[in-house]
C-alpha positions, 0 to 999 in steps of 0.5 A: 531482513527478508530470507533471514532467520530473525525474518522467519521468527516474525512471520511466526510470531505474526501467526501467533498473533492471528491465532490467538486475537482471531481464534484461530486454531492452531493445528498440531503441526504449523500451518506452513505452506511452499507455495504451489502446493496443493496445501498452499492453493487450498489456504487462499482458495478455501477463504470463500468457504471459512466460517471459523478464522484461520491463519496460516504461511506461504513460503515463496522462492524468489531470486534476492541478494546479500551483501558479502563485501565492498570498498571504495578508494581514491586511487593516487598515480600509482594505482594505489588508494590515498583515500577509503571510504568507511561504508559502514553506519557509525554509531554509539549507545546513545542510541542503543539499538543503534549502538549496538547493532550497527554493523549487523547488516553491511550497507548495500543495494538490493537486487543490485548487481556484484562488481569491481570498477574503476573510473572518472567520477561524475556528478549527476543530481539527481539521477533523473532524466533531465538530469542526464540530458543536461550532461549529455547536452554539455557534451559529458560523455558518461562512458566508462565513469563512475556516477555520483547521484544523490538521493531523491526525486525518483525511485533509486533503481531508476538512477543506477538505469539512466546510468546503465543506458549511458554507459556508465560503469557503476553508480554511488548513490548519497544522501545529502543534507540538502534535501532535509530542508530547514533541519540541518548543521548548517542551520544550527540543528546537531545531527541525531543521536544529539540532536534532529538532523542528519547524522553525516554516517547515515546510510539508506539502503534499499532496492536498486529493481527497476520497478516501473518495469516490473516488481516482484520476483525479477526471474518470475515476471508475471508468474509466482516464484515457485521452488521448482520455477523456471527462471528467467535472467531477470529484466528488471535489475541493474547490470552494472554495480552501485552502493549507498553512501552516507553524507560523510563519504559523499562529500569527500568525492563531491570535493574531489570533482569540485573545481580544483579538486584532482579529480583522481580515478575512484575504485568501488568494488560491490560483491553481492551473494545472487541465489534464491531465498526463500520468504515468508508471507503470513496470512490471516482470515476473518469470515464474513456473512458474505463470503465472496465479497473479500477486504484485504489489509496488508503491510509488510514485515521486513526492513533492510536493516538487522533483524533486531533494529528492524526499521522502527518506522519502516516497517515496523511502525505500520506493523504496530498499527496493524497489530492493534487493529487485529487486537481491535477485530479479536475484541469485537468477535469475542463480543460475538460480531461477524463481519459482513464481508470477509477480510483477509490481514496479510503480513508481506515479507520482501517488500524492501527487495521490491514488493515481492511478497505481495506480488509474487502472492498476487501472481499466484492467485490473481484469479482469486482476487479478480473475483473476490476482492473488493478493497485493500488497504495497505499500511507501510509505515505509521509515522515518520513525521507531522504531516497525515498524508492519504494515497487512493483510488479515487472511488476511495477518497471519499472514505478516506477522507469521511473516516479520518475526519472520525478520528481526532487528531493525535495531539491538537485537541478539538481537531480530526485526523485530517486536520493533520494533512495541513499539520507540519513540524516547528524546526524553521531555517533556511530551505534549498529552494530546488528542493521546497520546489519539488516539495510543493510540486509533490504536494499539488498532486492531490485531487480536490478531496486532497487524496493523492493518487497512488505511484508505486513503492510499496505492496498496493501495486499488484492489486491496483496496477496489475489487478485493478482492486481499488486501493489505499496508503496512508500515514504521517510523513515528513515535511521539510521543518520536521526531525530528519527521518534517516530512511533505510538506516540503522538510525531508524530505531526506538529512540528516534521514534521516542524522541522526535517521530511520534513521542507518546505514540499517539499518531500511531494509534491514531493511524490504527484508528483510521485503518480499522474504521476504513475496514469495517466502513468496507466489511460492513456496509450493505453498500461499498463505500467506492465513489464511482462518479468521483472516479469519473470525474477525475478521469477527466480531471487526468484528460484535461493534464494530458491535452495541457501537455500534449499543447506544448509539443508538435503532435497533433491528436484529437481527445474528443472521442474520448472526452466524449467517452468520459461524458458518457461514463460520468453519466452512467455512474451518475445512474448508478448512485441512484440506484444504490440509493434507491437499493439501499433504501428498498432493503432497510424498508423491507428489514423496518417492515419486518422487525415492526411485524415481529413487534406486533406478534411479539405483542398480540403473543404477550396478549394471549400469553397473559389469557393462557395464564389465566386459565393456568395454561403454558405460554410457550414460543420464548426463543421468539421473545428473545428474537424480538428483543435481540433485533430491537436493541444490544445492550453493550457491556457498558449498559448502554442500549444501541441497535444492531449494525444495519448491514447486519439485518439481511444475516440477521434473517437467515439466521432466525429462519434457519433457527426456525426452520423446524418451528411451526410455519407461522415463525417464517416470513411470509412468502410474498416478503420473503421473495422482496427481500430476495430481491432486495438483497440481489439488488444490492449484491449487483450494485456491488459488482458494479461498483467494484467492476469500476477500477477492474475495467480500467485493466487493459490485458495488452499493459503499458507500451514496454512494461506491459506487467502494469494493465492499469491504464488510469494509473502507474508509477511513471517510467522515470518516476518509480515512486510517483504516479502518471496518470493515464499512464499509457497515454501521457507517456506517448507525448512525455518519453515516446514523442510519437503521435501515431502512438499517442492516437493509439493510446486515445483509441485503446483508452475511449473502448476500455472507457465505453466498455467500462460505462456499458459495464456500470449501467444499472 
């Protein structure tokens, strides 16, 4: 759990790790930094200058929670409890991890907000808008009572906020065994450990933040958490109490409140230790040739369950994937390989509080990573079902997709990682059909690549939505016929990841596979894989859901402009893959040129080697015949002859020239083909700023009307939704929560001159 000392070994092992699969050297004394100081700043904002890989810790401070105790009670007339909840996880060693461990974190709500109520209980669904509207048109007054929800639909903050705004007096979230789909006792499957359903004990924890507001620290909005920060009271948490409960707790309240039932007042006391933690952000670098072109892998490290458990999934299944691909970067440099660009690997803590790591990282060098960051690829978790699923910027579907159809499919022979996006589990019965409704609605959210875009929920958020870098999240997740994943639970352990997540681990690996060939697609291609024109045209795509929507209200707003906008920008990015074409085949003409004239003076210095010989003279010049060679062919240690990475050809140059700087003139290129390639290269370099000024040209410094923290005008979590996104977010809210048509003119307004600023921006 993030803050804690088990936390703290991770980052360290974490570091341990880079250091020895990067060589990475390790200084005398561990390189860990409080963030804001001047050993701190210098760490991130040296990264343009490394030509050796380093590693390294930042310490944040943000303001988080720990549980100290809590209880809920049915109280009888005399005020006195007939009836206690048993709140904490109950398990035995058939699970071992389990078994042993399950009472080491109380369950709790993160951030949530300490409390002693007492009142009516009131079932709300779900907790989502429409579910509260309904009451409230039923004429259920909520103030004062206690809401029973349960989980699903939206982000959990977001229930205990409906709530909260209705007066309520505290919240109980539940898992209930209905949103599990086919895998359920009722349909004859034996809960977990015995079996793949529910365990009826089972618990998710988890963040109670606000976090369509804001994530990150709650006291630092939009700035780091220092040590010495000045704090806010934090605007983005709960006022009023909440707790998670497992399905055996639920059900005896849900029976209290049925028809019937007494309906007796409940007690449910939440006290929560509120102080500053600190957190520890593990970060590790590999320089490229290209120094301020940055790649960014990040996934996180903490979980909300002990130390020792972990989140066998969540996190920890991603944190192995991740593992393996910087295994996978430190065979390839000790094999002598540099990328082209630099990448940064980065170990968040604190992401289960609310992405705080990450964010709090974001804040603190968001001038860095405008500049410098072309991608991040983020990893959450691995594998909690049979179902490969791909989240991204669109400009990176196409590279979502192109590489997972390179790698094959973890357990069907014959078939690709995205194969599995159609994949599902083999435990059949009967399904809520509220919940296969929500299911399919979630799932036709993919665009025609079927790339889903991107909400919030994990630590891509700072980077697309505050920043604006083109982002990925992927994995294997669940689907309603597969093992019942218990999500922030204790049962989230090794034996569940055996036996029913990923036997074998071969979808594992398979994620490992497919995040590190997306990197090195980013890192070494002479041109970044961004799909601009794919982009532009699911803008429309997002235009056309917002006139669909604006058609059944009142308001009257005219989308032609923008349309137009839209028409213009398609346009210019349509000139600007040709110009990448046309760059990219300018460069490796000129980098063909140049190696077949090394070919022919290789071969004319082989002539007149053997003329010298015959007069008994010495050749000379044999580091040009091992230049020749090294840029004609490898020989790899299997014995197979392959040619070196295109993207690698224009470092290849510099670096013989600089090899021959001291040589005699006749080693150099010639002038006129040395100004050619100058030029190509600085063409390239500039199709690249245009192709990563894309997704920062949809950053609108003025944010979204009141959570101005997300600047993302294309995407964003929905204010109700939390996890799930809203596209052209600013926009589709003014007709779905504001219902105001002078603002939605506003947002059309505001929205065509970031567009024509965006298409002026991109013309080659």
């Amino acid at each position: 759990m993030a803050g804690t000392l088990g936390d703290f070994e991770t980052a360290k092992d974490f570091l341990a790790l880079l250091q020895t699969q990067l060589g990475a050297v390790a200084p005398e004394s561990q390189p860990i930094f409080s963030a804001g100081t001047t050993a701190s700043r210098n760490a991130t904002l040296s990264i343009p200058t490394l030509d050796t890989p380093t590693a390294w810790i930042d310490v944040y401070y943000p303001v988080m929670n720990t549980p100290l105790n809590h209880s809920v009670e049915i109280l009888g007339d005399d005020g006195l409890a007939v009836w206690s909840a048993s709140l904490e996880e109950v398990a035995d060693e058939t699970d071992p991890e389990a078994g042993k461990y399950f009472d080491s974190v109380t369950t709790f709500h993160g951030l949530s907000r300490s409390g002693e109520v007492k009142g009516k209980v009131v079932y709300a669904g779900y907790g989502r808008q429409e579910d509260y509207k309904a009451l409230v048109e039923k004429g259920v007054n909520l103030t004062g009572t206690i809401v029973l929800v349960k989980y699903g639909g939206i982000f959990r903050g977001l229930k205990v906020k409906g709530a909260e705004e209705l007066g309520a007096a505290g919240v109980l979230i539940y898992s209930d065994p209905s949103d599990d789909g086919s895998v359920t006792e009722e349909n004859g499957y034996l809960p977990y450990p015995h079996g793949p359903a529910r365990n009826p004990a089972s618990v998710q924890r988890g963040s109670v933040q606000y976090l369509s507001s804001y994530p990150g620290d709650p006291t630092t909005p939009g700035i780091p958490a220092y040590e010495n920060s000045t704090r806010t009271e934090g605007e983005n948490i709960p006022k009023i109490p909440s707790l998670p409960l497992s399905w055996a707790n639920a059900r005896v309240l849900l029976q209290e409140i049925s028809e019937g039932g007494l309906n007796r007042t409940v007690s449910f006391v939440n006290h929560v230790d509120t102080r500053v933690i600190p957190i520890w952000n593990t970060m590790g670098v590999i320089p490229g040739h290209i120094k301020d072109e940055v790649v960014i892998i990040g996934n996180h490290r903490d979980a909300l369950t002990c130390p020792q458990v972990m989140g066998a999934t969540d996190p920890s299944s991603g944190t192995a994937s991740v593992h393996e691909v910087i295994r996978g970067f430190g065979a390839l440099l000790k094999e002598g390989w540099k990328p082209l660009r630099t990448i940064v690997i980065a170990s968040w803590d604190a992401e289960e509080y609310g992405l705080i790591g990450s964010t709090e990282w974001g804040e603190d060098f968001a001038d860095f990573i405008d500049e410098y960051v072309v991608a991040y690829l983020n990893l959450d978790s691995s594998v909690s079902g049979s179902r490969f699923r791909a989240n991204a910027s669109p400009s990176l579907a196409h590279l979502v997709r192109s590489t997972a159809e390179e790698v094959p499919h973890p357990t069907k022979p014959g078939l690709s990682l995205w194969d599995a996006t159609k994949d599902s589990g083999i435990l059949h019965g009967q399904v809520n059909e509220e919940v296969a409704a929500m299911y399919e609605a979630e799932s036709q959210q993919a665009d025609n690549l079927g790339v889903t875009p991107l909400g919030s929920g994990s630590d891509y958020t700072v980077f697309l939505q505050h920043i604006g870098v083109a982002s990925t999240n992927g994995g294997f997740g669940s689907t309603l016929q597969d093992p019942v994943y218990h999500y922030h639970s204790v049962f989230d352990s090794v034996r569940w990841q055996e036996i029913y997540g990923d036997p074998g681990f071969s979808r594992h690996v398979a994620i490992s596979k497919h995040l590190g060939l997306q990197a090195l697609r980013l890192a070494d291609s002479l041109v970044l894989p961004l799909n601009t024109t794919h982009y532009s045209l699911e803008l429309e795509a997002y235009l056309d859901k917002v006139e669909s929507i604006a058609s059944t209200t009142s308001l009257s707003v005219d989308f032609s402009s923008l349309r137009d906008s839209l028409h213009t920008l398609q346009s210019a990015s349509s000139d600007l893959d040709e110009e990448k074409e046309e760059a990219e085949a300018q460069l490796k003409k000129l980098i063909k040129k140049i190696v077949r004239r090394k070919l022919i003076k290789h071969k004319l210095r082989k002539l007149w080697c053997k003329i010298r010989k015959i007069f008994k003279k010495p050749c000379g010049h044999k580091h040009e015949l091992q230049s020749v060679n090294h840029i004609t062919e490898i020989t790899s240690h299997g014995g197979q002859v392959v040619k070196p990475r295109v993207g690698r050809y224009p470092v290849w140059i510099k670096e013989q020239q600089k090899h021959h700087a001291c040589r005699a003139k006749e080693h150099h290129l010639p002038k006129r083909l040395r100004k050619k390639l100058s030029e190509a290269i600085k063409r390239i370099r500039t199709v690249n700023k245009k192709l990563v000024a894309f997704e920062r040209g949809l950053i609108s410094e003025e944010g979204i009307k009141d959570r101005e923290w997300y600047k993302h005008l294309g995407v964003a979590p929905g204010k109700w939704l939390g996890y799930g996104a809203t596209t052209l977010p600013a926009l589709t809210e003014s007709f779905t929560i504001d219902h105001d048509e002078k603002l939605a003119k506003h947002e059309v307004k505001r929205l065509k001159k970031l567009i024509d600023e965006l298409a002026e921006e991109i013309k080659p």
